[in-house]
Every structure is written in C-alpha cells, then in structure tokens.
C-alpha positions in Angstrom: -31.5 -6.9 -16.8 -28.0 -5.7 -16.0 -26.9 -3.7 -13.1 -25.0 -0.6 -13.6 -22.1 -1.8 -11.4 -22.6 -5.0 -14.5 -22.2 -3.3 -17.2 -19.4 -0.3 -15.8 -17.1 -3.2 -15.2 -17.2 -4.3 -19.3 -16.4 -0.6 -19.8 -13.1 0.8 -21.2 -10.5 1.7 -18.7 -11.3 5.2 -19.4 -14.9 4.8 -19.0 -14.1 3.7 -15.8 -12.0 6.1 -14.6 -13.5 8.7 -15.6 -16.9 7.4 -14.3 -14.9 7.3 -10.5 -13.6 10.7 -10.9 -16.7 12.3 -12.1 -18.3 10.6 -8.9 -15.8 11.2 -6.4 -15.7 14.9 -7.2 -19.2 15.3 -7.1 -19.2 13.4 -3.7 -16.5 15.9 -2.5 -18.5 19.2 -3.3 -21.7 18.0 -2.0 -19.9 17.4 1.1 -17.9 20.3 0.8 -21.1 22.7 0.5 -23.1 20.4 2.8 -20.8 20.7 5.6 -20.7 24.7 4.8 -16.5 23.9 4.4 -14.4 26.9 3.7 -11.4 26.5 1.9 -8.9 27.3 4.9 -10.6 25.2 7.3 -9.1 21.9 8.1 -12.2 19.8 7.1 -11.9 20.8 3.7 -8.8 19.8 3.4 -9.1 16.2 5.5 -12.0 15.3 3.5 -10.4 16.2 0.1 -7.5 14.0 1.4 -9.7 10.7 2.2 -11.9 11.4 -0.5 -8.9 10.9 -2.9 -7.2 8.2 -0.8 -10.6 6.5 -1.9 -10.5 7.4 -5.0 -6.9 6.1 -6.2 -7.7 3.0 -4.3 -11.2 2.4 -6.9 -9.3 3.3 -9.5 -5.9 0.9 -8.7 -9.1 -1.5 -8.7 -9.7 -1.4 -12.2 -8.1 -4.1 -14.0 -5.5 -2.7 -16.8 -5.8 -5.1 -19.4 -3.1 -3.3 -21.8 -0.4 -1.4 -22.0 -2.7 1.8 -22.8 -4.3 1.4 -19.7 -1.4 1.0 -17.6 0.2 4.0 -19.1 -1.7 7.0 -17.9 -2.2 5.0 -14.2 1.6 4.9 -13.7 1.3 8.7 -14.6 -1.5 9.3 -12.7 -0.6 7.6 -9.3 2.1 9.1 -8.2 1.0 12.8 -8.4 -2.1 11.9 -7.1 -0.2 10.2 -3.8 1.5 13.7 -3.5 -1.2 15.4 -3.6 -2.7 13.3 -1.2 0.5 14.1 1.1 -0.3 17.8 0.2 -3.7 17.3 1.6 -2.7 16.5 4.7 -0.5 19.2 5.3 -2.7 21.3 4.4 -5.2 19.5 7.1 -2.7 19.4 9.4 -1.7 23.2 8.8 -5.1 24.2 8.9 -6.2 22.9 12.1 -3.3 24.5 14.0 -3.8 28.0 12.3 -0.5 28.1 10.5 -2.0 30.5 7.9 2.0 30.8 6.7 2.2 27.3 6.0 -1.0 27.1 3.8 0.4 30.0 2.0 3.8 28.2 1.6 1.8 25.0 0.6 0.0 26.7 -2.5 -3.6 26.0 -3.4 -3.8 23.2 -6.1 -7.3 22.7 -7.8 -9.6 20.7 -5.1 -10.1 17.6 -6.4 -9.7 13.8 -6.2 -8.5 13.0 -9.6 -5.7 15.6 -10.6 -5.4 16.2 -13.7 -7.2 12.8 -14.2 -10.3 11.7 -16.2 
C-alpha cells in the first residue's frame, strides 16, 4: 500500500500546490485561533510570515517538469516574497505599536499562498 506522501508526489503540479496551500492555510488559522491571535498583534503577523516562508520553500520543492508548471511559479514567487517582506513589517510594526504604519502597510488577505492554488 502506498503512502499519501507516495502517491502526492505522482500528482500534477497543481495537485501539489494546491494540496500545500490548502494545508498551510489551515495550519495558519488553527494557529491563529489557537493562539487566540488578533489581527493587530505582532504574532499574527510573524507567524503568517514563517508560515509562508515555509510554504514557498515546499512549493519551490516540487519538481516543474514543463513549461506549464514553471509558468504560474515564476508568477507566483515573487509576490509571495513581497508579501512575505510585508509580513514582516507588519510584525515588526506591530510589536512596537506603530498603529500608523500598519495603516500605511494595508491589510492584504492573510494567507500563505496569495493568490495561489
């Protein structure tokens, strides 16, 4: 008998993907509403970051086989990397108070795969 972690890797590229996103996200919630996070508080925003960081790394993991695959990852990577960045800032903006500076940062949708799968 197969594995799971067997058979995900003969999956599509999309499969994949969107099998890692749909995990991530639920990993980032559960921690968001175990942890009692608020959406201002710098937790919230340090876990979203590492929680994507981890993310993009699983999914630069998945072999791109064709052109089709590579596509939508060279979209995909480099908004998720600034939103990573944002993250941060926000994080970092957060923790000192700077209730300004979260304004002036804007409030993206919370999740580890923008816009992805």
């Amino acid at each position: 008998r197969r594995s799971f972690t067997e058979w995900m890797a003969n999956q599509s590229f999309e499969v994949q993907a969107s099998r890692i996103c749909m995990t991530a996200t639920e990993e980032f919630w559960g921690t968001v509403r175990a942890d009692n996070f608020q959406r201002n508080d710098a937790a919230f925003y340090s876990t979203l970051a590492r929680i994507s960081e981890e993310t993009l790394a699983e999914l630069r993991g998945i072999p791109l086989e064709t052109e089709a695959d590579r596509d939508p990852m060279d979209i995909f990577v480099p908004g998720a990397e600034r939103l990573i960045e944002l993250d941060r800032q926000q994080a970092e903006a957060a923790a000192a108070g700077d209730h300004k500076r979260l304004n002036e940062l804007g409030s993206p949708p919370p999740t580890p795969c923008p816009g992805g799968w």
